[in-house]
C-alpha positions in Angstrom: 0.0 0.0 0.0 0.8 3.6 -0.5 1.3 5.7 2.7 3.0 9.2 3.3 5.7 9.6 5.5 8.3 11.8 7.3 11.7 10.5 5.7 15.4 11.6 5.9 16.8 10.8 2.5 19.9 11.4 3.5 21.9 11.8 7.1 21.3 15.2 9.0 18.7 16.3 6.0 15.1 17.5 6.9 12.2 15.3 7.1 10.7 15.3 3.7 6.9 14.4 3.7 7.1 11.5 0.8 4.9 8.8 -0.6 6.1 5.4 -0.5 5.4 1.9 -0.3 4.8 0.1 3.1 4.6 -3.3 2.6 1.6 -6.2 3.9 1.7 -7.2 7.7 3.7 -10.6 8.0 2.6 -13.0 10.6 4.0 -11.2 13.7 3.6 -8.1 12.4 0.4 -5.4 13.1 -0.5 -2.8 10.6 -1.6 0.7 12.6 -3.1 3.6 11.1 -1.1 6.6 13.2 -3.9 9.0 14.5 -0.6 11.5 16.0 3.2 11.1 16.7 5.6 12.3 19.3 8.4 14.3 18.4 11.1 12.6 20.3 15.0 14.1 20.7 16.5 10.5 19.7 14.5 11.4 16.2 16.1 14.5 15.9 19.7 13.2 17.1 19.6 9.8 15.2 18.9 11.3 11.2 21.8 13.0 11.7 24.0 10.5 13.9 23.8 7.1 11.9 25.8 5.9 9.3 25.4 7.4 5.7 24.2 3.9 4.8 21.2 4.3 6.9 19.4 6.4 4.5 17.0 6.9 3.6 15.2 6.3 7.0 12.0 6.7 8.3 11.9 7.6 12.2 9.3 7.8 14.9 8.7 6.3 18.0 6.0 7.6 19.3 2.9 6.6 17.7 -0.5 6.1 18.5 -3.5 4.9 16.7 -5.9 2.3 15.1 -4.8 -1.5 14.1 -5.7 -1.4 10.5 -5.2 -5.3 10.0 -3.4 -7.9 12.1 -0.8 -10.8 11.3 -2.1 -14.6 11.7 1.0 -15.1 14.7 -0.8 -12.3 16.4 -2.9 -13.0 19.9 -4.4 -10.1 22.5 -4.7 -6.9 19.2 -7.5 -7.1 17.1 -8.6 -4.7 14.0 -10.0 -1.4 15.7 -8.3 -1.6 18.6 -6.5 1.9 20.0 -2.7 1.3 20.6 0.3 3.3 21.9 3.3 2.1 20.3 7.1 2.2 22.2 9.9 -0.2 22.2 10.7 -3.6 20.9 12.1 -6.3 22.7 11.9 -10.3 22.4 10.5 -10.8 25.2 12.3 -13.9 25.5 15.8 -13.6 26.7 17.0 -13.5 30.5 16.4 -10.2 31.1 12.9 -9.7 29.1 11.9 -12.9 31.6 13.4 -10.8 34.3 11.3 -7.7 33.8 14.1 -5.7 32.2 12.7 -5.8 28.8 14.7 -2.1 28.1 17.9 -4.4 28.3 16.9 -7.6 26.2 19.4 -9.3 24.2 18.1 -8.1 20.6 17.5 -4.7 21.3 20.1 -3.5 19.1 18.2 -4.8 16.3 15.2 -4.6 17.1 14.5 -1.4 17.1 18.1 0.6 15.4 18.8 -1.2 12.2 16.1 0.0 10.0 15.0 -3.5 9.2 13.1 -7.0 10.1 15.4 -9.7 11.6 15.0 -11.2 8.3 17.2 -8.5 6.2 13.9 -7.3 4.5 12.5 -3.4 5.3 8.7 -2.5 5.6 9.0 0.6 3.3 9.9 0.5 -0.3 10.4 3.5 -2.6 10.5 2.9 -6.6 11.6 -0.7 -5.8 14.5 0.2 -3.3 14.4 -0.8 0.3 13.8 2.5 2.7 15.1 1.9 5.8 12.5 1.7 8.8 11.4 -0.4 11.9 12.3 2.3 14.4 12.1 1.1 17.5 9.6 -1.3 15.8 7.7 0.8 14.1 8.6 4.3 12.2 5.2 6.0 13.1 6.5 9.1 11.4 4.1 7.9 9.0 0.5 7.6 8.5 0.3 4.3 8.0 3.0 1.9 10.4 3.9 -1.9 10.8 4.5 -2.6 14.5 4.4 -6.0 16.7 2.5 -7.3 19.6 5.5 -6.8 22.1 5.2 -3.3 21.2 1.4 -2.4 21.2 0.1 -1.2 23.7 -4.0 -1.5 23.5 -5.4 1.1 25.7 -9.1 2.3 26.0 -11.0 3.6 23.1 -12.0 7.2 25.4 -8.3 7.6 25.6 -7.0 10.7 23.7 -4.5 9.3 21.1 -2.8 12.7 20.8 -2.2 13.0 24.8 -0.8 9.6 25.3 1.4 9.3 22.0 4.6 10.7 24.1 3.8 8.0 27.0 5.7 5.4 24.3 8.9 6.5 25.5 9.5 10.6 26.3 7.3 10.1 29.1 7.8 6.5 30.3 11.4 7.2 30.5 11.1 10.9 33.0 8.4 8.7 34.9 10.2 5.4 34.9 12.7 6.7 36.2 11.5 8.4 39.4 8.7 5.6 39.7 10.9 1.9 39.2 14.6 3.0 39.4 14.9 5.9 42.0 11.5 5.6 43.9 12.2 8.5 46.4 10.3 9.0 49.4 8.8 11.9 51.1 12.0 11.6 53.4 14.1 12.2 50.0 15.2 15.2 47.5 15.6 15.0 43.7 17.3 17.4 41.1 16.6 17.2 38.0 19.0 19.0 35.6 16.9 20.0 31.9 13.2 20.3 32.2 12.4 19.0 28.6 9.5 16.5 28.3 11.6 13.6 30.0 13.0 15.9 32.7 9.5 17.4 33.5 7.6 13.8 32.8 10.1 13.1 36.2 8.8 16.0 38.0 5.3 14.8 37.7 6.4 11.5 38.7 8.0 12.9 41.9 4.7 15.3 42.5 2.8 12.0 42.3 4.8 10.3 45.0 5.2 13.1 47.3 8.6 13.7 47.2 10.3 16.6 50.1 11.7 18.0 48.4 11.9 18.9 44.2 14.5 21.0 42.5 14.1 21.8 38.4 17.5 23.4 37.1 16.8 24.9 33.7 17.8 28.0 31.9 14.6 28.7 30.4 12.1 30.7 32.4 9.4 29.1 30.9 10.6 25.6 31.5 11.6 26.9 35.3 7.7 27.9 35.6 6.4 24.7 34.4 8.9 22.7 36.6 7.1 25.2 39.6 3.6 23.8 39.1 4.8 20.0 40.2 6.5 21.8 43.2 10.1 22.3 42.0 12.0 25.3 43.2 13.1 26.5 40.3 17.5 27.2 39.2 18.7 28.9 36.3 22.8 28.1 36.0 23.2 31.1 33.6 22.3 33.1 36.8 23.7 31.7 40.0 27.1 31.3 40.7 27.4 27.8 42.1 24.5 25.7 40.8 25.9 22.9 43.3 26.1 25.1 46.4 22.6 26.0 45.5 21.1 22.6 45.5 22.6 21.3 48.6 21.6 25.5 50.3 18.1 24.1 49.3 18.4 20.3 50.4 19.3 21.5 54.3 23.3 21.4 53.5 23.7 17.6 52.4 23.4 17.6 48.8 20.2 15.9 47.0 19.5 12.3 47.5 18.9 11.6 43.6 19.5 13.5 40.4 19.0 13.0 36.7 20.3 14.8 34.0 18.4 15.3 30.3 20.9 17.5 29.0 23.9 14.9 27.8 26.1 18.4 28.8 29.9 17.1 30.0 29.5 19.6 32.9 26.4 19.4 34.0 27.0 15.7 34.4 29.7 16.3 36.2 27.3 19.4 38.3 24.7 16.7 39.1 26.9 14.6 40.8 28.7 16.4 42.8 24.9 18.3 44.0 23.8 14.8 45.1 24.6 13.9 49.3 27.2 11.1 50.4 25.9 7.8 48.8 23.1 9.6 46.3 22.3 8.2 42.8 22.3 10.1 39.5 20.4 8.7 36.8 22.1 9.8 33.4 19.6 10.0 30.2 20.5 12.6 27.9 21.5 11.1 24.3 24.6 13.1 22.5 28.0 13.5 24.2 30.0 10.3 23.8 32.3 10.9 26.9 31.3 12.4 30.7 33.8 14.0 33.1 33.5 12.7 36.4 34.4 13.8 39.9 36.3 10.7 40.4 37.4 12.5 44.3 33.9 13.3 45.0 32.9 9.7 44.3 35.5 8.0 46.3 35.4 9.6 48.7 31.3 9.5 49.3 30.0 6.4 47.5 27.7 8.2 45.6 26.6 5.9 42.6 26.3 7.1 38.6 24.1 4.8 36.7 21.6 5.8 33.0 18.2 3.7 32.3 16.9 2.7 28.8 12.9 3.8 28.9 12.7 4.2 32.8 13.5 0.4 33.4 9.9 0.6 32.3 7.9 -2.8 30.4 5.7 -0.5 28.0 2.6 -3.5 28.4 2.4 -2.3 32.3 3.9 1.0 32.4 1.9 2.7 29.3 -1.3 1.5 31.6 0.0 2.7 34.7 0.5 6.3 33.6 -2.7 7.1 31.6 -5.0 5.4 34.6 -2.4 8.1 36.9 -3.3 11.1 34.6 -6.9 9.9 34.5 -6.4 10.5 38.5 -5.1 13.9 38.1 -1.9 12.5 39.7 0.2 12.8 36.3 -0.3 15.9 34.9 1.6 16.4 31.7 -1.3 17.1 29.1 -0.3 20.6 29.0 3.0 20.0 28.2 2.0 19.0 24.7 1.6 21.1 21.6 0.3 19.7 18.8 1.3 20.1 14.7 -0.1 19.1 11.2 2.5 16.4 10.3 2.7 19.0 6.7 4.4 21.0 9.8 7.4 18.8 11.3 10.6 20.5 10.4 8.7 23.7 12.1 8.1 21.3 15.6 11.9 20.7 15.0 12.6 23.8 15.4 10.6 24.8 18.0 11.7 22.3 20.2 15.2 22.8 19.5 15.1 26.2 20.1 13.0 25.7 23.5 9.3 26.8 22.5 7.7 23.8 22.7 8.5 20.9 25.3 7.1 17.8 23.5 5.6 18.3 19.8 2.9 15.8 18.9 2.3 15.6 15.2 -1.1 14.9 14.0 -2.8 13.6 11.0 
Protein backbone atom coordinates (compact mmCIF):
# COMPACT_ATOMS: atom_id res chain seq x y z
CA UNK A 1 0.00 0.00 0.00
CA UNK A 2 0.81 3.55 -0.49
CA UNK A 3 1.34 5.68 2.74
CA UNK A 4 3.00 9.22 3.29
CA UNK A 5 5.69 9.58 5.47
CA UNK A 6 8.26 11.80 7.32
CA UNK A 7 11.66 10.53 5.71
CA UNK A 8 15.40 11.65 5.88
CA UNK A 9 16.77 10.84 2.53
CA UNK A 10 19.90 11.43 3.49
CA UNK A 11 21.94 11.79 7.07
CA UNK A 12 21.30 15.19 9.03
CA UNK A 13 18.68 16.30 6.02
CA UNK A 14 15.06 17.45 6.88
CA UNK A 15 12.18 15.32 7.13
CA UNK A 16 10.71 15.28 3.66
CA UNK A 17 6.88 14.41 3.72
CA UNK A 18 7.09 11.52 0.76
CA UNK A 19 4.89 8.84 -0.65
CA UNK A 20 6.11 5.39 -0.45
CA UNK A 21 5.35 1.92 -0.31
CA UNK A 22 4.84 0.14 3.13
CA UNK A 23 4.55 -3.34 2.62
CA UNK A 24 1.59 -6.23 3.90
CA UNK A 25 1.65 -7.15 7.71
CA UNK A 26 3.67 -10.63 7.98
CA UNK A 27 2.60 -12.95 10.58
CA UNK A 28 3.96 -11.22 13.75
CA UNK A 29 3.56 -8.09 12.41
CA UNK A 30 0.38 -5.38 13.08
CA UNK A 31 -0.54 -2.79 10.61
CA UNK A 32 -1.60 0.71 12.62
CA UNK A 33 -3.11 3.65 11.13
CA UNK A 34 -1.13 6.60 13.21
CA UNK A 35 -3.91 9.00 14.53
CA UNK A 36 -0.59 11.53 16.04
CA UNK A 37 3.17 11.14 16.74
CA UNK A 38 5.62 12.30 19.30
CA UNK A 39 8.40 14.28 18.40
CA UNK A 40 11.11 12.61 20.26
CA UNK A 41 15.00 14.12 20.70
CA UNK A 42 16.50 10.54 19.72
CA UNK A 43 14.54 11.39 16.20
CA UNK A 44 16.11 14.52 15.90
CA UNK A 45 19.71 13.24 17.14
CA UNK A 46 19.59 9.79 15.21
CA UNK A 47 18.88 11.30 11.20
CA UNK A 48 21.79 13.01 11.69
CA UNK A 49 24.04 10.46 13.91
CA UNK A 50 23.78 7.10 11.91
CA UNK A 51 25.80 5.94 9.29
CA UNK A 52 25.35 7.38 5.69
CA UNK A 53 24.22 3.88 4.76
CA UNK A 54 21.23 4.28 6.93
CA UNK A 55 19.40 6.44 4.51
CA UNK A 56 17.03 6.90 3.62
CA UNK A 57 15.23 6.33 7.00
CA UNK A 58 11.96 6.75 8.28
CA UNK A 59 11.95 7.64 12.21
CA UNK A 60 9.25 7.85 14.86
CA UNK A 61 8.73 6.31 18.05
CA UNK A 62 6.02 7.59 19.34
CA UNK A 63 2.92 6.62 17.65
CA UNK A 64 -0.51 6.13 18.45
CA UNK A 65 -3.51 4.92 16.71
CA UNK A 66 -5.89 2.34 15.12
CA UNK A 67 -4.82 -1.46 14.13
CA UNK A 68 -5.74 -1.45 10.54
CA UNK A 69 -5.20 -5.34 10.01
CA UNK A 70 -3.37 -7.85 12.07
CA UNK A 71 -0.84 -10.84 11.27
CA UNK A 72 -2.12 -14.60 11.71
CA UNK A 73 0.96 -15.07 14.66
CA UNK A 74 -0.81 -12.26 16.45
CA UNK A 75 -2.85 -12.97 19.92
CA UNK A 76 -4.38 -10.14 22.50
CA UNK A 77 -4.65 -6.89 19.23
CA UNK A 78 -7.50 -7.08 17.10
CA UNK A 79 -8.65 -4.74 14.04
CA UNK A 80 -10.01 -1.37 15.66
CA UNK A 81 -8.26 -1.63 18.58
CA UNK A 82 -6.52 1.87 20.00
CA UNK A 83 -2.66 1.26 20.55
CA UNK A 84 0.32 3.34 21.86
CA UNK A 85 3.26 2.09 20.29
CA UNK A 86 7.06 2.18 22.19
CA UNK A 87 9.86 -0.15 22.23
CA UNK A 88 10.67 -3.63 20.89
CA UNK A 89 12.12 -6.31 22.68
CA UNK A 90 11.89 -10.25 22.44
CA UNK A 91 10.48 -10.81 25.18
CA UNK A 92 12.26 -13.92 25.50
CA UNK A 93 15.85 -13.62 26.65
CA UNK A 94 16.98 -13.49 30.53
CA UNK A 95 16.43 -10.15 31.14
CA UNK A 96 12.95 -9.75 29.15
CA UNK A 97 11.91 -12.86 31.64
CA UNK A 98 13.41 -10.82 34.26
CA UNK A 99 11.27 -7.73 33.80
CA UNK A 100 14.15 -5.75 32.20
CA UNK A 101 12.69 -5.78 28.80
CA UNK A 102 14.70 -2.09 28.12
CA UNK A 103 17.85 -4.36 28.31
CA UNK A 104 16.93 -7.57 26.19
CA UNK A 105 19.41 -9.26 24.19
CA UNK A 106 18.06 -8.09 20.56
CA UNK A 107 17.46 -4.69 21.29
CA UNK A 108 20.06 -3.46 19.09
CA UNK A 109 18.21 -4.82 16.27
CA UNK A 110 15.16 -4.60 17.07
CA UNK A 111 14.55 -1.40 17.08
CA UNK A 112 18.05 0.63 15.44
CA UNK A 113 18.82 -1.19 12.24
CA UNK A 114 16.14 0.04 10.00
CA UNK A 115 14.96 -3.45 9.22
CA UNK A 116 13.07 -6.96 10.08
CA UNK A 117 15.44 -9.68 11.63
CA UNK A 118 15.00 -11.23 8.29
CA UNK A 119 17.18 -8.55 6.22
CA UNK A 120 13.87 -7.28 4.52
CA UNK A 121 12.53 -3.44 5.26
CA UNK A 122 8.69 -2.50 5.63
CA UNK A 123 8.99 0.59 3.26
CA UNK A 124 9.93 0.55 -0.27
CA UNK A 125 10.41 3.48 -2.61
CA UNK A 126 10.48 2.90 -6.56
CA UNK A 127 11.63 -0.69 -5.81
CA UNK A 128 14.47 0.18 -3.30
CA UNK A 129 14.43 -0.79 0.27
CA UNK A 130 13.76 2.46 2.71
CA UNK A 131 15.06 1.88 5.80
CA UNK A 132 12.49 1.69 8.83
CA UNK A 133 11.37 -0.42 11.94
CA UNK A 134 12.29 2.26 14.39
CA UNK A 135 12.07 1.11 17.50
CA UNK A 136 9.60 -1.35 15.77
CA UNK A 137 7.65 0.78 14.08
CA UNK A 138 8.65 4.27 12.20
CA UNK A 139 5.22 5.97 13.15
CA UNK A 140 6.47 9.10 11.44
CA UNK A 141 4.05 7.88 8.99
CA UNK A 142 0.47 7.62 8.53
CA UNK A 143 0.26 4.29 7.99
CA UNK A 144 3.04 1.89 10.42
CA UNK A 145 3.89 -1.86 10.84
CA UNK A 146 4.55 -2.62 14.54
CA UNK A 147 4.41 -6.01 16.72
CA UNK A 148 2.46 -7.30 19.63
CA UNK A 149 5.54 -6.79 22.13
CA UNK A 150 5.21 -3.27 21.22
CA UNK A 151 1.37 -2.42 21.17
CA UNK A 152 0.05 -1.16 23.73
CA UNK A 153 -3.96 -1.52 23.47
CA UNK A 154 -5.40 1.13 25.68
CA UNK A 155 -9.13 2.32 26.04
CA UNK A 156 -10.98 3.55 23.08
CA UNK A 157 -12.02 7.18 25.36
CA UNK A 158 -8.26 7.61 25.63
CA UNK A 159 -6.99 10.70 23.69
CA UNK A 160 -4.47 9.32 21.09
CA UNK A 161 -2.80 12.75 20.83
CA UNK A 162 -2.18 13.05 24.75
CA UNK A 163 -0.80 9.62 25.32
CA UNK A 164 1.43 9.27 21.98
CA UNK A 165 4.62 10.66 24.07
CA UNK A 166 3.81 8.00 27.00
CA UNK A 167 5.74 5.39 24.34
CA UNK A 168 8.87 6.54 25.53
CA UNK A 169 9.48 10.61 26.29
CA UNK A 170 7.30 10.11 29.05
CA UNK A 171 7.77 6.54 30.25
CA UNK A 172 11.39 7.20 30.53
CA UNK A 173 11.05 10.87 33.00
CA UNK A 174 8.37 8.69 34.91
CA UNK A 175 10.20 5.44 34.94
CA UNK A 176 12.75 6.67 36.23
CA UNK A 177 11.46 8.44 39.44
CA UNK A 178 8.72 5.64 39.73
CA UNK A 179 10.95 1.91 39.24
CA UNK A 180 14.59 3.00 39.45
CA UNK A 181 14.87 5.86 42.02
CA UNK A 182 11.46 5.57 43.85
CA UNK A 183 12.19 8.49 46.42
CA UNK A 184 10.29 8.97 49.38
CA UNK A 185 8.78 11.85 51.10
CA UNK A 186 12.02 11.63 53.41
CA UNK A 187 14.10 12.16 50.05
CA UNK A 188 15.23 15.21 47.52
CA UNK A 189 15.56 14.99 43.66
CA UNK A 190 17.33 17.39 41.09
CA UNK A 191 16.62 17.24 37.97
CA UNK A 192 19.02 19.04 35.62
CA UNK A 193 16.86 19.99 31.93
CA UNK A 194 13.19 20.26 32.17
CA UNK A 195 12.45 19.05 28.60
CA UNK A 196 9.53 16.48 28.35
CA UNK A 197 11.56 13.57 30.04
CA UNK A 198 13.02 15.94 32.73
CA UNK A 199 9.45 17.37 33.50
CA UNK A 200 7.65 13.82 32.82
CA UNK A 201 10.13 13.13 36.24
CA UNK A 202 8.77 15.96 38.01
CA UNK A 203 5.31 14.84 37.75
CA UNK A 204 6.38 11.48 38.69
CA UNK A 205 8.04 12.90 41.93
CA UNK A 206 4.72 15.30 42.48
CA UNK A 207 2.77 12.05 42.33
CA UNK A 208 4.75 10.30 44.98
CA UNK A 209 5.20 13.10 47.25
CA UNK A 210 8.62 13.65 47.22
CA UNK A 211 10.34 16.56 50.07
CA UNK A 212 11.70 18.01 48.44
CA UNK A 213 11.90 18.85 44.16
CA UNK A 214 14.49 21.00 42.48
CA UNK A 215 14.11 21.78 38.44
CA UNK A 216 17.46 23.38 37.06
CA UNK A 217 16.80 24.93 33.73
CA UNK A 218 17.84 27.97 31.92
CA UNK A 219 14.60 28.68 30.45
CA UNK A 220 12.09 30.71 32.44
CA UNK A 221 9.41 29.08 30.87
CA UNK A 222 10.63 25.57 31.55
CA UNK A 223 11.58 26.87 35.34
CA UNK A 224 7.72 27.86 35.61
CA UNK A 225 6.44 24.65 34.39
CA UNK A 226 8.90 22.71 36.63
CA UNK A 227 7.06 25.22 39.63
CA UNK A 228 3.57 23.80 39.15
CA UNK A 229 4.79 20.00 40.16
CA UNK A 230 6.50 21.79 43.23
CA UNK A 231 10.09 22.33 42.04
CA UNK A 232 11.98 25.26 43.16
CA UNK A 233 13.12 26.46 40.29
CA UNK A 234 17.46 27.21 39.22
CA UNK A 235 18.69 28.92 36.32
CA UNK A 236 22.81 28.09 35.99
CA UNK A 237 23.17 31.10 33.57
CA UNK A 238 22.28 33.14 36.76
CA UNK A 239 23.68 31.67 39.99
CA UNK A 240 27.07 31.25 40.65
CA UNK A 241 27.38 27.76 42.14
CA UNK A 242 24.51 25.73 40.81
CA UNK A 243 25.91 22.87 43.27
CA UNK A 244 26.07 25.08 46.43
CA UNK A 245 22.55 26.03 45.55
CA UNK A 246 21.14 22.56 45.47
CA UNK A 247 22.64 21.34 48.61
CA UNK A 248 21.62 25.54 50.34
CA UNK A 249 18.13 24.15 49.26
CA UNK A 250 18.38 20.34 50.42
CA UNK A 251 19.27 21.49 54.26
CA UNK A 252 23.31 21.42 53.46
CA UNK A 253 23.70 17.58 52.45
CA UNK A 254 23.41 17.58 48.78
CA UNK A 255 20.18 15.85 46.96
CA UNK A 256 19.47 12.32 47.49
CA UNK A 257 18.85 11.59 43.59
CA UNK A 258 19.52 13.51 40.41
CA UNK A 259 19.01 13.04 36.72
CA UNK A 260 20.33 14.80 34.02
CA UNK A 261 18.45 15.29 30.26
CA UNK A 262 20.92 17.48 28.99
CA UNK A 263 23.90 14.89 27.79
CA UNK A 264 26.11 18.37 28.78
CA UNK A 265 29.93 17.06 30.04
CA UNK A 266 29.49 19.63 32.86
CA UNK A 267 26.41 19.39 33.98
CA UNK A 268 27.04 15.75 34.35
CA UNK A 269 29.68 16.26 36.24
CA UNK A 270 27.28 19.36 38.32
CA UNK A 271 24.71 16.73 39.11
CA UNK A 272 26.87 14.59 40.75
CA UNK A 273 28.74 16.44 42.79
CA UNK A 274 24.90 18.26 44.01
CA UNK A 275 23.77 14.83 45.13
CA UNK A 276 24.65 13.89 49.30
CA UNK A 277 27.24 11.11 50.41
CA UNK A 278 25.86 7.77 48.85
CA UNK A 279 23.13 9.64 46.32
CA UNK A 280 22.35 8.21 42.78
CA UNK A 281 22.27 10.13 39.50
CA UNK A 282 20.41 8.66 36.82
CA UNK A 283 22.12 9.81 33.37
CA UNK A 284 19.62 10.01 30.16
CA UNK A 285 20.51 12.59 27.92
CA UNK A 286 21.52 11.14 24.33
CA UNK A 287 24.56 13.06 22.51
CA UNK A 288 27.96 13.46 24.22
CA UNK A 289 30.05 10.33 23.81
CA UNK A 290 32.31 10.87 26.93
CA UNK A 291 31.26 12.41 30.73
CA UNK A 292 33.77 13.97 33.10
CA UNK A 293 33.52 12.67 36.44
CA UNK A 294 34.40 13.82 39.88
CA UNK A 295 36.34 10.71 40.41
CA UNK A 296 37.42 12.53 44.33
CA UNK A 297 33.91 13.29 45.00
CA UNK A 298 32.94 9.74 44.27
CA UNK A 299 35.54 8.03 46.26
CA UNK A 300 35.35 9.59 48.74
CA UNK A 301 31.31 9.53 49.32
CA UNK A 302 30.04 6.36 47.53
CA UNK A 303 27.69 8.19 45.59
CA UNK A 304 26.61 5.88 42.59
CA UNK A 305 26.27 7.08 38.59
CA UNK A 306 24.13 4.83 36.68
CA UNK A 307 21.64 5.81 32.96
CA UNK A 308 18.18 3.71 32.26
CA UNK A 309 16.87 2.65 28.79
CA UNK A 310 12.88 3.85 28.86
CA UNK A 311 12.71 4.16 32.78
CA UNK A 312 13.51 0.42 33.39
CA UNK A 313 9.91 0.56 32.29
CA UNK A 314 7.86 -2.79 30.36
CA UNK A 315 5.67 -0.55 27.96
CA UNK A 316 2.58 -3.55 28.43
CA UNK A 317 2.39 -2.33 32.30
CA UNK A 318 3.92 0.97 32.36
CA UNK A 319 1.94 2.70 29.32
CA UNK A 320 -1.33 1.45 31.56
CA UNK A 321 -0.01 2.74 34.69
CA UNK A 322 0.55 6.35 33.62
CA UNK A 323 -2.66 7.08 31.64
CA UNK A 324 -5.03 5.38 34.59
CA UNK A 325 -2.42 8.14 36.90
CA UNK A 326 -3.29 11.10 34.57
CA UNK A 327 -6.91 9.92 34.47
CA UNK A 328 -6.36 10.53 38.48
CA UNK A 329 -5.13 13.89 38.11
CA UNK A 330 -1.90 12.53 39.66
CA UNK A 331 0.16 12.84 36.31
CA UNK A 332 -0.34 15.86 34.88
CA UNK A 333 1.58 16.38 31.66
CA UNK A 334 -1.35 17.06 29.08
CA UNK A 335 -0.26 20.64 29.01
CA UNK A 336 3.04 20.01 28.19
CA UNK A 337 2.01 19.02 24.70
CA UNK A 338 1.65 21.13 21.58
CA UNK A 339 0.34 19.67 18.80
CA UNK A 340 1.26 20.07 14.72
CA UNK A 341 -0.14 19.06 11.22
CA UNK A 342 2.54 16.37 10.30
CA UNK A 343 2.75 19.04 6.68
CA UNK A 344 4.44 20.97 9.80
CA UNK A 345 7.40 18.75 11.26
CA UNK A 346 10.57 20.48 10.35
CA UNK A 347 8.75 23.70 12.07
CA UNK A 348 8.12 21.32 15.58
CA UNK A 349 11.87 20.73 14.99
CA UNK A 350 12.58 23.80 15.36
CA UNK A 351 10.61 24.80 17.95
CA UNK A 352 11.66 22.33 20.23
CA UNK A 353 15.17 22.77 19.47
CA UNK A 354 15.10 26.20 20.10
CA UNK A 355 13.03 25.70 23.48
CA UNK A 356 9.27 26.79 22.55
CA UNK A 357 7.68 23.75 22.74
CA UNK A 358 8.48 20.92 25.31
CA UNK A 359 7.11 17.76 23.46
CA UNK A 360 5.65 18.26 19.83
CA UNK A 361 2.93 15.81 18.85
CA UNK A 362 2.31 15.56 15.23
CA UNK A 363 -1.12 14.93 14.02
CA UNK A 364 -2.77 13.64 11.04
Amino acid sequence: MKTTVAVVNSQGADFSLEEIELGDPQADEVLVKIVATGLCHTDIHLKGFLPAEMFPNVFGHEGAGIVEAVGEGVSGIEVGDHVVLSFRSCRGCENCKNDLVGYCDSSLLLNYMGMRMDGSTTYSRDGSPVFGNFFGQSSLSQYAIAYADNCVVVDKSVDLTKVAPYGCGFQTGAGTVLNVLKPTAADSLVVFGCGAVGLSALAAAKHLGVGTIIAVDPLESRRATAAGYGAIGIDPTAEEDVVAKVKELTGGTGASYAIDTTAISAVVKQAQQALKVRGTLVALGLGAEEYAIDAIDLLQTGKVIKASIEGDSDPLEMVPRLIALNAAGEFDVDGLIATYPFSEINTAVADVLAGKVVKPVLVW
